[in-house]
C-alpha positions in Angstrom: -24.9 18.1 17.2 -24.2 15.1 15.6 -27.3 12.6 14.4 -26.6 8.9 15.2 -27.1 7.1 11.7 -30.3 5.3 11.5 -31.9 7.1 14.5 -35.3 7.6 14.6 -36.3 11.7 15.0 -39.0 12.1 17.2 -40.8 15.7 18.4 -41.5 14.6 21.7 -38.4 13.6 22.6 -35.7 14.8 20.5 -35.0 18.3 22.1 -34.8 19.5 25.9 -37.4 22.1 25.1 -39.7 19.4 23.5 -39.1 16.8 26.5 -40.2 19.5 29.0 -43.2 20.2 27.9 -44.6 17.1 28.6 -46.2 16.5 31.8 -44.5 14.6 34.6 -45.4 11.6 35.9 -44.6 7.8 36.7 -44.9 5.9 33.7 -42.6 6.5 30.4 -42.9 7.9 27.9 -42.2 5.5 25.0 -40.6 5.4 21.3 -39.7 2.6 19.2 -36.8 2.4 18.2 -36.5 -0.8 16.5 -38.4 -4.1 15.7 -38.8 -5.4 19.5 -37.2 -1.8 20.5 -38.4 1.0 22.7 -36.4 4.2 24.5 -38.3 5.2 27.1 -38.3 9.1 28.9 -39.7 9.4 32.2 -40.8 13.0 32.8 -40.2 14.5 36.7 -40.0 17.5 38.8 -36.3 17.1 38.1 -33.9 15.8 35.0 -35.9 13.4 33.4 -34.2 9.9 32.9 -33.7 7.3 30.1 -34.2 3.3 30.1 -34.6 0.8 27.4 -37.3 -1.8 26.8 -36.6 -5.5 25.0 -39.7 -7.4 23.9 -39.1 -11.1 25.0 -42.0 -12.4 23.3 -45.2 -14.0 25.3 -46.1 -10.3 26.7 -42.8 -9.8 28.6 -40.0 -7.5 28.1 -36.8 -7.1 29.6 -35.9 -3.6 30.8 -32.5 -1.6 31.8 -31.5 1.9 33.0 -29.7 4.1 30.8 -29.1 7.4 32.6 -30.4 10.8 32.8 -31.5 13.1 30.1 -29.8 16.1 29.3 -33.0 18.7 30.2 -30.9 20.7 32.5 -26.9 20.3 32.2 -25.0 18.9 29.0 -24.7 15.3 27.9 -21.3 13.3 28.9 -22.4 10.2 26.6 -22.1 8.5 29.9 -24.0 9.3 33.0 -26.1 12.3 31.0 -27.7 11.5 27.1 -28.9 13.4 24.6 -32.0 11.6 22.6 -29.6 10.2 19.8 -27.0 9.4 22.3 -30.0 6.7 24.3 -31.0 5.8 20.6 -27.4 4.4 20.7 -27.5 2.8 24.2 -30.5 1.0 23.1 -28.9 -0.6 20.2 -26.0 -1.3 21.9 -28.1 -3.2 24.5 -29.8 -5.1 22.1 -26.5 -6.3 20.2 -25.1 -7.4 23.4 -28.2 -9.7 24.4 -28.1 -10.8 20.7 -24.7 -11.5 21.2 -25.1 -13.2 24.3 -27.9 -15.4 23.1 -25.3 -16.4 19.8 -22.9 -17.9 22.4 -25.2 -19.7 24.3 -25.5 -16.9 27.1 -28.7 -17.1 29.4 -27.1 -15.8 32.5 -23.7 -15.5 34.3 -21.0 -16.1 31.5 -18.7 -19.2 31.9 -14.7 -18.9 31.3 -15.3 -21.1 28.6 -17.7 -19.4 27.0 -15.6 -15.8 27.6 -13.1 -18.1 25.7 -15.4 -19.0 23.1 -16.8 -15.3 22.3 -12.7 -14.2 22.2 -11.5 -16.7 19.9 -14.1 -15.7 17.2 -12.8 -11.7 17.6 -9.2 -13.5 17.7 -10.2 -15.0 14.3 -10.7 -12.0 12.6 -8.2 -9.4 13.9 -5.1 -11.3 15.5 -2.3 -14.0 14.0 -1.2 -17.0 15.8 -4.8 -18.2 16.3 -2.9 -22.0 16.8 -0.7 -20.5 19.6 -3.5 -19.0 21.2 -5.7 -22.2 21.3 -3.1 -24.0 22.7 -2.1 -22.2 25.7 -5.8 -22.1 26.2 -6.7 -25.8 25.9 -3.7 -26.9 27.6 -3.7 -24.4 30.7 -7.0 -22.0 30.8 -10.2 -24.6 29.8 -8.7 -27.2 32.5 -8.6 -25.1 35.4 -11.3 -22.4 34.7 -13.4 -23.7 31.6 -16.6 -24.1 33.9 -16.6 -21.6 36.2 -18.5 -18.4 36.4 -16.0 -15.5 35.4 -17.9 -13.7 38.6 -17.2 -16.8 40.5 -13.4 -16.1 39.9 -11.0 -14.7 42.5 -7.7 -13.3 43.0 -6.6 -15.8 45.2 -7.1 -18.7 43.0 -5.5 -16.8 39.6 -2.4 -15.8 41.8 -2.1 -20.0 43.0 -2.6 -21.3 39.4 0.0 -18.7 38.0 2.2 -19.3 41.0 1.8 -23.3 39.8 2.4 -22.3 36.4 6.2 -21.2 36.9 6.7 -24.2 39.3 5.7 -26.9 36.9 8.4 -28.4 34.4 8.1 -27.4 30.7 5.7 -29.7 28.6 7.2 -31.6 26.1 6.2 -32.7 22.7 3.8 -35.7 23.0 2.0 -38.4 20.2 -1.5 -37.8 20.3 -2.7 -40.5 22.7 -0.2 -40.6 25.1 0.2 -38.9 28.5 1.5 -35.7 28.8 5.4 -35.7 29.1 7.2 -33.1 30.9 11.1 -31.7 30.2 13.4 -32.1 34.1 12.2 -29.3 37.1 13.8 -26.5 36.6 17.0 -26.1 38.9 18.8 -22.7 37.5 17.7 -19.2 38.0 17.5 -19.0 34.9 15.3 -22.0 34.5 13.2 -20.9 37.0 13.2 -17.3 35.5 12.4 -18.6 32.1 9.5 -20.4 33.6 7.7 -17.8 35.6 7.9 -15.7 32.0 5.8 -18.6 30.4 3.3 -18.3 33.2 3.1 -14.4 32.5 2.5 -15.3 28.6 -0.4 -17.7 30.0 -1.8 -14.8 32.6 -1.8 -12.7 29.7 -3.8 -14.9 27.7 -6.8 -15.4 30.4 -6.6 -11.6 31.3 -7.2 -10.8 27.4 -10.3 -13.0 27.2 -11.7 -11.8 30.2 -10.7 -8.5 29.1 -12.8 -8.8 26.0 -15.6 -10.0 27.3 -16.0 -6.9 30.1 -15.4 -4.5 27.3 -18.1 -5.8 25.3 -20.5 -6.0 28.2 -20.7 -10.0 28.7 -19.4 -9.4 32.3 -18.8 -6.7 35.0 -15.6 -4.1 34.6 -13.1 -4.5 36.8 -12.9 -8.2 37.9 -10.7 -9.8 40.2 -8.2 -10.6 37.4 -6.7 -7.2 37.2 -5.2 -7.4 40.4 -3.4 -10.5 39.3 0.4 -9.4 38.6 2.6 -11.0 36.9 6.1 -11.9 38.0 8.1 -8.8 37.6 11.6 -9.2 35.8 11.6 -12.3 34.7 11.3 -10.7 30.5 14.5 -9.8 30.0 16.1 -11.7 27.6 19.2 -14.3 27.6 21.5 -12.9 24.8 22.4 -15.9 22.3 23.6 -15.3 18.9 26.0 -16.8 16.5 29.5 -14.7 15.6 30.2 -15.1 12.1 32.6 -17.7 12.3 29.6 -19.9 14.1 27.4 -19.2 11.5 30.1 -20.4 9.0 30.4 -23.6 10.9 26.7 -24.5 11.1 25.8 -24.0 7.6 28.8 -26.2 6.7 27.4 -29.5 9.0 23.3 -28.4 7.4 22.4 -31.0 5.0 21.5 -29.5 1.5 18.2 -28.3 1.6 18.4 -27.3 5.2 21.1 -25.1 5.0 19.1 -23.3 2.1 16.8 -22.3 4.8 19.4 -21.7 7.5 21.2 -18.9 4.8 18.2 -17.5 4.2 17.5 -16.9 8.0 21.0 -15.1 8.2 20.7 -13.1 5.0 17.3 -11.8 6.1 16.6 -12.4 9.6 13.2 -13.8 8.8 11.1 -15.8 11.4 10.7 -19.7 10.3 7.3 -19.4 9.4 8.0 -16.1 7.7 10.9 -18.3 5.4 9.1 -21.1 5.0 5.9 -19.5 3.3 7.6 -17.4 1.0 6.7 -17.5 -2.3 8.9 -17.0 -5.4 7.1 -14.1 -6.3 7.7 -12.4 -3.5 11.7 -12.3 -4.3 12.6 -9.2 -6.2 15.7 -8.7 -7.4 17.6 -6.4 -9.8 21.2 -6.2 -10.4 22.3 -3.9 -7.9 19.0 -4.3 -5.6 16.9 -7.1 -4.3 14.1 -7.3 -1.6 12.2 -9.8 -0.3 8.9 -9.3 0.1 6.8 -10.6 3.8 3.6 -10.7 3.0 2.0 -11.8 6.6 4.5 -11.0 9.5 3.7 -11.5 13.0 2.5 -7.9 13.3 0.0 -8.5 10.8 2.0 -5.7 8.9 3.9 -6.9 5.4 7.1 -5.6 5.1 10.2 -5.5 2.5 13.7 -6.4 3.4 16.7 -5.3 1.3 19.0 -7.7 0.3 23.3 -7.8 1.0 25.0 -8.6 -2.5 25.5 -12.1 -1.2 22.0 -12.5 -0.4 20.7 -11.5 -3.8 23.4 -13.8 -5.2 22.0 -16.7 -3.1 18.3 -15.8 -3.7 18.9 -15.8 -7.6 20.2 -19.9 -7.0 17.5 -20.7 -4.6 14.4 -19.5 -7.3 16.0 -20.5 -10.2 13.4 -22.2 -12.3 10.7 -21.5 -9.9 7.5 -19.3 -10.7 4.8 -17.7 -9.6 3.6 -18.9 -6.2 6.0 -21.8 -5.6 8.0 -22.4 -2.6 11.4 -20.7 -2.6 12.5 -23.2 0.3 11.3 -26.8 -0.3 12.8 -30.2 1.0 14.9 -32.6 -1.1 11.5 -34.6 -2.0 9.9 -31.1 -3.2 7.4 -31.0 -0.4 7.3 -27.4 2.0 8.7 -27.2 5.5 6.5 -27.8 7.9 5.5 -26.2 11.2 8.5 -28.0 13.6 10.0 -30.0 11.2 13.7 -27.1 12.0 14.1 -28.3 15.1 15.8 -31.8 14.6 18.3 -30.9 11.7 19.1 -28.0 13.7 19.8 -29.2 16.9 21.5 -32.1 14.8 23.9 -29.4 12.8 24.7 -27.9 16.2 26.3 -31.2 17.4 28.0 -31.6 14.5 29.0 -28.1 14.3 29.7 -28.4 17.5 27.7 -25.3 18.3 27.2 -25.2 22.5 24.7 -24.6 24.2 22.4 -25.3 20.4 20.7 -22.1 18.6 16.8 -22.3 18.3 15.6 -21.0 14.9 14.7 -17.9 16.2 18.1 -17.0 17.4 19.3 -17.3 13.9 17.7 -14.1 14.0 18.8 -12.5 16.5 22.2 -13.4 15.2 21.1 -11.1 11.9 20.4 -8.1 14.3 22.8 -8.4 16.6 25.8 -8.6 13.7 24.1 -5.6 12.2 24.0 -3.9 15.6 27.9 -4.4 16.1 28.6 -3.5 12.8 27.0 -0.2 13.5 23.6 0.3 12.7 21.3 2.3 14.9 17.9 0.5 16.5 15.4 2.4 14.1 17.1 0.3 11.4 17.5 -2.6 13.1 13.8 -3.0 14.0 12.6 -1.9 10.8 14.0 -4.8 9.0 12.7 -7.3 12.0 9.5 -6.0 11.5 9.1 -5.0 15.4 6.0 -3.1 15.8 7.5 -1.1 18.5 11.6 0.1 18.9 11.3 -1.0 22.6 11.3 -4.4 22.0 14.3 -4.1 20.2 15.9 -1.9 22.4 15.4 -4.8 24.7 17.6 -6.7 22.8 20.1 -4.9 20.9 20.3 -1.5 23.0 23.8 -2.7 24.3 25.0 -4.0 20.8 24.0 -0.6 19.3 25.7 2.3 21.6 29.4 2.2 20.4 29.1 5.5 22.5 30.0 3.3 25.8 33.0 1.3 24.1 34.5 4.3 22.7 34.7 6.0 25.9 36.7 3.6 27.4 38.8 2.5 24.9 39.9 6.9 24.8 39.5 8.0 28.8 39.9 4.7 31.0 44.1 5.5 32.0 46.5 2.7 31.7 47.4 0.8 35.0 50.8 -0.5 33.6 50.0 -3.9 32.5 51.1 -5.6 29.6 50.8 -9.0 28.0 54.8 -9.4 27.0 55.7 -8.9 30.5 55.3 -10.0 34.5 54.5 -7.5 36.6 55.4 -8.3 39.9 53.2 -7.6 42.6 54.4 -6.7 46.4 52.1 -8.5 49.0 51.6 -5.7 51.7 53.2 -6.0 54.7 
C-alpha cells in the first residue's frame, strides 16, 4: 500500500486491526492532520466511517462526510478509504475552501466568479487567453455573470444559444461606440455558419462550468450538460486558392505584404504564427531549410521543411537580420499587428480580382489542400499544420487526399459515346 506524501502515521487509526480495537461509540475519534486540520473515525457495531473537521476560528468548525472506512471490505478511494486515502480527502477539502475563499467564495458560486476561477487555470495551461475573454465578456458575463450557477437551467442555456445563431455577426467597432452588427443572415449557409459560432460560445460556458464542478466549486452534473449543440453545422466550406490564384494575388500585394502572403503559401503558417517569427528561428542549409514555430496553437512547437523556392525566399526575407528580429516587418520597420491582414488582403483580392476574397487562414488551407492534390497522405499533411489530431484534417483534406476514388473512375466508369468534336443527336421518345 502506498503512503500519501506528508501524511501523518497514526497507531490508532492507521490499520483495520488498530481501528477495531477501539471501542464504539458516538463521538469521533480525532487526529490532526494539519494546522486547523482534524480526520475524524467514528467507531460502530458496523464499518466505521470517516469525516473531516475545519477550525473556523472563534470556537467553531466546519465539518463534512468523507465515507466509510475500510474495516471490513477493501477501499475504492471513493465510497470506502483507507487512513491515508481520508488523510487526502481532508486536504483536498481544505484546498477547495481555501480556494474558494481566494475567489471571493462564501456560498453558492456566481457564473462570474466560475469565470473568474477558469481564467486563472486558462492562464497557465491554455493559448488564446484574448479569444477566450472575449467570447466571455461579449456573450457569457452579460447574460449569466450574476447568476448562481445552481440557479442555472436548461431551458434558459438552450434560448440564449438558440438567440446566439439567430443574431447577426458582430462587427468591428471603435471603443466607445455602439455595437455594430454585419446584415441577418439569409443563406443556409449563413445561417449554418452562425449556429457553429453559437456552439464555439456553448463550448466556452460549458468549459467554465466544467472546471469549476471538477474542482468542487459546484455540484457535478448541472443542467448545462444537457445543453446540445447544433448538430452539423461544423463541417467546413472548402475555399482555397489554385496556383494560378495564388499567382495573381501575390502580384496585386503591395511589397511588404506580399512578403507575408509568400510566406503563408510556402509554409502554411497561421498569421500569428508568421508574424512572430523570429529570424533565428529560420534555418536553412543549402539543400535544407526549416522554419522553426516556437508557440503554435497547440501549445506544441513544431519544424516545417522548406520547398527550394521557399528557402530561396526565406534567404531574401532575413538577409541582414539577426538574432531575435522580425523576419516579416512593414515598410516603416514596425511588426504586423494582430488584424492589421485583413484590409490589404481583402484589397489584393479586388485587385486580383480574387471572388468571393480569401481570409488569411485560407491561405492555408490553400498550402494543404495543393499538397493534398499533389499527392500527399493526411499524416503528412497534418504534421506540417501542426493539427493535434488527424481528424481535423481529415475534415478538411480527406477528399483532396484519396486519389483512390478518381482513379477508379477515370479506369472502370464505361464510355456512353459522347465526344466534344461531335453532336450526338438525341431521339425524343415517342
Amino acid at each position: 500500500m502506498s503512503i500519501m506524501a506528508g501524511a501523518r502515521k497514526s497507531t490508532a487509526l492507521g490499520s483495520r486491526s488498530a481501528r477495531l480495537k477501539l471501542a464504539a461509540r458516538h463521538a469521533p475519534y480525532w487526529i490532526n492532520v494539519a494546522s486547523g486540520l482534524s480526520l475524524g473515525y467514528r467507531r460502530q457495531n458496523h464499518a466505521g466511517t470517516w469525516s473531516c473537521r475545519r477550525y473556523l476560528g472563534d470556537r467553531k468548525y466546519e465539518h463534512e462526510s468523507l465515507g466509510d472506512a475500510d474495516d471490513f471490505v477493501d477501499a475504492n478511494g471513493e465510497t470506502v478509504l483507507t487512513y491515508y486515502q481520508a488523510c487526502e480527502k481532508v486536504r483536498a477539502f481544505a484546498s477547495r475552501r481555501e480556494l474558494q475563499a481566494g475567489i471571493g467564495i462564501t456560498q453558492d458560486i456566481t457564473v462570474a466568479q466560475a469565470v473568474q476561477h477558469y481564467l486563472v487555470w486558462f492562464r497557465a495551461h491554455r493559448k488564446g487567453v484574448v479569444t477566450a475573454e472575449r467570447i466571455i465578456n461579449a456573450f457569457i458575463l452579460p447574460t449569466f455573470g450574476e447568476q448562481r450557477v445552481s440557479a442555472l437551467r436548461k431551458r434558459s442555456i438552450s434560448e440564449w444559444r438558440d438567440k446566439l445563431a439567430s443574431t447577426p455577426a458582430r462587427k468591428r467597432t471603435r471603443t466607445g461606440r455602439a455595437q455594430a452588427f454585419r446584415p441577418a443572415p439569409t443563406t443556409e449557409d449563413q445561417k449554418r455558419a452562425r449556429r457553429a459560432t453559437a456552439n464555439r460560445i456553448l463550448a466556452v460556458l460549458k468549459a467554465i462550468l466544467n472546471k469549476a464542478a471538477d474542482d468542487e466549486l459546484v455540484p457535478p452534473r448541472g443542467p448545462w450538460i444537457d445543453v446540445k449543440p447544433f448538430p452539423l453545422v461544423n463541417q467546413p466550406v472548402e475555399r482555397f486558392l489554385s496556383q494560378r490564384d495564388a499567382t495573381r494575388l501575390l502580384n496585386a500585394c503591395p511589397a511588404d505584404f506580399r512578403k507575408l502572403v509568400r510566406g503563408a503559401l510556402l509554409t502554411g503558417c497561421r498569421y500569428a504564427e508568421l508574424t512572430g517569427l523570429r529570424v533565428a528561428d529560420v534555418r536553412l542549409l543549402p539543400t535544407s531549410g526549416v522554419v522553426y514555430i516556437r508557440e503554435a496553437k497547440s501549445g506544441k512547437p513544431r519544424h516545417i521543411p522548406l520547398s527550394s523556392e521557399g528557402r530561396d525566399f526565406f534567404a531574401e526575407v532575413t538577409a541582414g537580420k539577426v538574432g531575435e528580429g522580425f523576419v516579416f516587418e512593414k515598410n516603416n520597420g514596425t511588426p504586423w499587428g494582430r488584424n492589421h491582414a485583413a484590409r490589404p488582403l481583402l484589397e489584393a483580392c479586388q485587385a486580383g480580382r480574387i471572388e468571393p476574397p480569401v481570409s488569411f487562414h485560407e491561405l492555408r488551407h490553400t498550402y494543404a489542400s495543393l499538397l493534398a492534390q499533389a499527392g500527399a497522405d493526411l499524416l503528412t499533411i497534418s504534421k506540417l499544420l501542426g493539427h493535434s489530431d488527424t481528424r481535423i484534417t481529415a475534415r478538411h483534406y480527406a477528399h483532396l487526399c484519396d486519389q483512390t476514388l478518381a482513379s477508379a473512375v477515370e479506369k472502370l466508369l464505361p464510355d456512353f459515346g459522347y465526344r466534344r468534336d461531335e453532336r450526338i443527336a438525341v431521339l425524343p421518345k415517342r
